[in-house]
N, C-alpha and C positions, 0 to 999 in steps of 0.2 A: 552709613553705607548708601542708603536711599539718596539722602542730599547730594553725596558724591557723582551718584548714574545721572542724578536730574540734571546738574548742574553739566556736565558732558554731553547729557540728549539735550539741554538748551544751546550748545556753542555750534551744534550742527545748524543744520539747514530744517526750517521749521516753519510753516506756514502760518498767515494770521490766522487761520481760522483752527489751525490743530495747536496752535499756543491759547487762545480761548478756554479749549478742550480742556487743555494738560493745566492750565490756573482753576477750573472749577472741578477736575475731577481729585488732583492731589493739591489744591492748596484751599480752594475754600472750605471743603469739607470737616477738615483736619484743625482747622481757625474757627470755625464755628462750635465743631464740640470741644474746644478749648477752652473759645469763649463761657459754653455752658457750664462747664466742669471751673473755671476759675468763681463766675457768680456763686455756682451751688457751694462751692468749698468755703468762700469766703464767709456765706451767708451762716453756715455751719459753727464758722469763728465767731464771730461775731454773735449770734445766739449762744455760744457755750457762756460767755459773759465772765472768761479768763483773760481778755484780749483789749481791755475797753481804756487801759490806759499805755497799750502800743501803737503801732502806726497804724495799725489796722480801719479804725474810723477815719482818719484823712483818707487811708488808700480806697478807701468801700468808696466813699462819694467821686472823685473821679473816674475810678473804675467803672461804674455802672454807666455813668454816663458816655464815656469811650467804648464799652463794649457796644452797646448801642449803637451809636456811631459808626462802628464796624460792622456789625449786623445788617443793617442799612442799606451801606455800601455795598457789602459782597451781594446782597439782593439785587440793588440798581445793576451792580456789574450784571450778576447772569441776569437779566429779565431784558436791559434794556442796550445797556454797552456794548457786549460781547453778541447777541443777537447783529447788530449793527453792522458792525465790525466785519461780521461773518460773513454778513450779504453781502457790504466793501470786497473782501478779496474773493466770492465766486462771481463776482463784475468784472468789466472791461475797466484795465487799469487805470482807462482816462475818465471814469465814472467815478467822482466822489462826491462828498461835498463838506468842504473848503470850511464853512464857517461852521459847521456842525463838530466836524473835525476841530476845526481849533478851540470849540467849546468845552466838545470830551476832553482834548489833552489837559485844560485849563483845570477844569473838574478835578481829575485825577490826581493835578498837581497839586491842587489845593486840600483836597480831603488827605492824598499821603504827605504831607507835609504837616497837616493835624495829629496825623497818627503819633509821624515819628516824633512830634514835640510831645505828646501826650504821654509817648514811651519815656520819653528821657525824662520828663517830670516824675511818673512814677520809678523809674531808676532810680530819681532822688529821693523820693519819701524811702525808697526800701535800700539807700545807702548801698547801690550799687551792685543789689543783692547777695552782699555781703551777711552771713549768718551769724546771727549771737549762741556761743555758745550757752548760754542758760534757755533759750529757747527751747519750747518742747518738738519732738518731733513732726505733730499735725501742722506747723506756723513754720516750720522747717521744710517739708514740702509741699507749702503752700506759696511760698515766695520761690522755693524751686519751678515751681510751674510755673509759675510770672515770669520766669527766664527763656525758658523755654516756648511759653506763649508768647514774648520778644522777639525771640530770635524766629518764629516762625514767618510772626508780621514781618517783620525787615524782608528775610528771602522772599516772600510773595513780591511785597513792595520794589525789590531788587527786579527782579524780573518785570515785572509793568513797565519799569523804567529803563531796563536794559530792550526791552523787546516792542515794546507798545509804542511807548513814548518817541521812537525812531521814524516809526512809521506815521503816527501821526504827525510830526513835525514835517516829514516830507512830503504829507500830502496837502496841508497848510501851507506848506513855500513854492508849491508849484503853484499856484493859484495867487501866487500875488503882483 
């Protein structure tokens, strides 16, 4: 229900500066305590020392390293990006800068393109997150969340790239 309203309040009319808003108030928040709750859960598995001949030790060392990565990131967004950004559109339209801009775009493309490969690598170790039925329930939804903390990153991701990435691009080809 939620992703349905957002996805409608995004095909409106929507400012750089209140899409900033609307990615750090419902989407980083939301991916960060996912991010925590996926570490704590896992780390959970992993200490129970029933899990040690499942996927669970290949998925723990990418994992960690990826969440981090994304941690990272959604900090540079708010701290340093979306600041930016924001000053960008309460300026005169013919105020930007060109190579700055095409820096950001470049960034963005680069880190969500880490992401989504990182996602689909762990899709593979977790078979798609396809569930064994001999599995116990805690490892049952713990790769449930994995899916779910997927699908959140892609929507965010979606959005950057539906909405960001537009604007930066147009403001990199004016200038060339």
């Amino acid at each position: 229900m939620r992703l349905n309203f957002l996805n409608k309040w995004l095909d409106g009319p929507l400012t750089l500066e209140g899409l900033c808003n609307l990615i750090m108030v419902e989407h980083h928040p939301i991916i960060l305590e996912m991010l925590a709750q996926s570490k704590h859960k896992l780390e959970i598995l992993l200490h129970s020392g029933k899990y040690h001949t499942t996927l669970l030790p290949q998925l723990s060392r990418k994992l960690f390293s990826i969440n981090k990565e994304i941690e990272q990131y959604i900090h540079s967004e708010q701290s340093y990006f979306f600041p930016y950004l924001k000053k960008q559109s309460n300026q005169d339209p013919s105020y930007n800068e060109p190579l700055l801009n095409a820096h950001l775009l470049e960034t963005m493309q680069e880190k969500h393109e880490l992401f989504v490969k990182a996602l689909q690598h762990q899709r593979k170790i977790v078979n798609n997150y396809m569930i064994k039925k001999d599995w116990d329930t805690d490892l049952k939804n713990y790769i449930n969340h994995l899916f779910l903390l997927e699908k959140k990153i892609l929507f965010w991701i979606d959005v950057e790239k539906k909405k960001i990435y537009p604007y930066l691009v147009k403001t990199t080809q004016q200038h060339e």
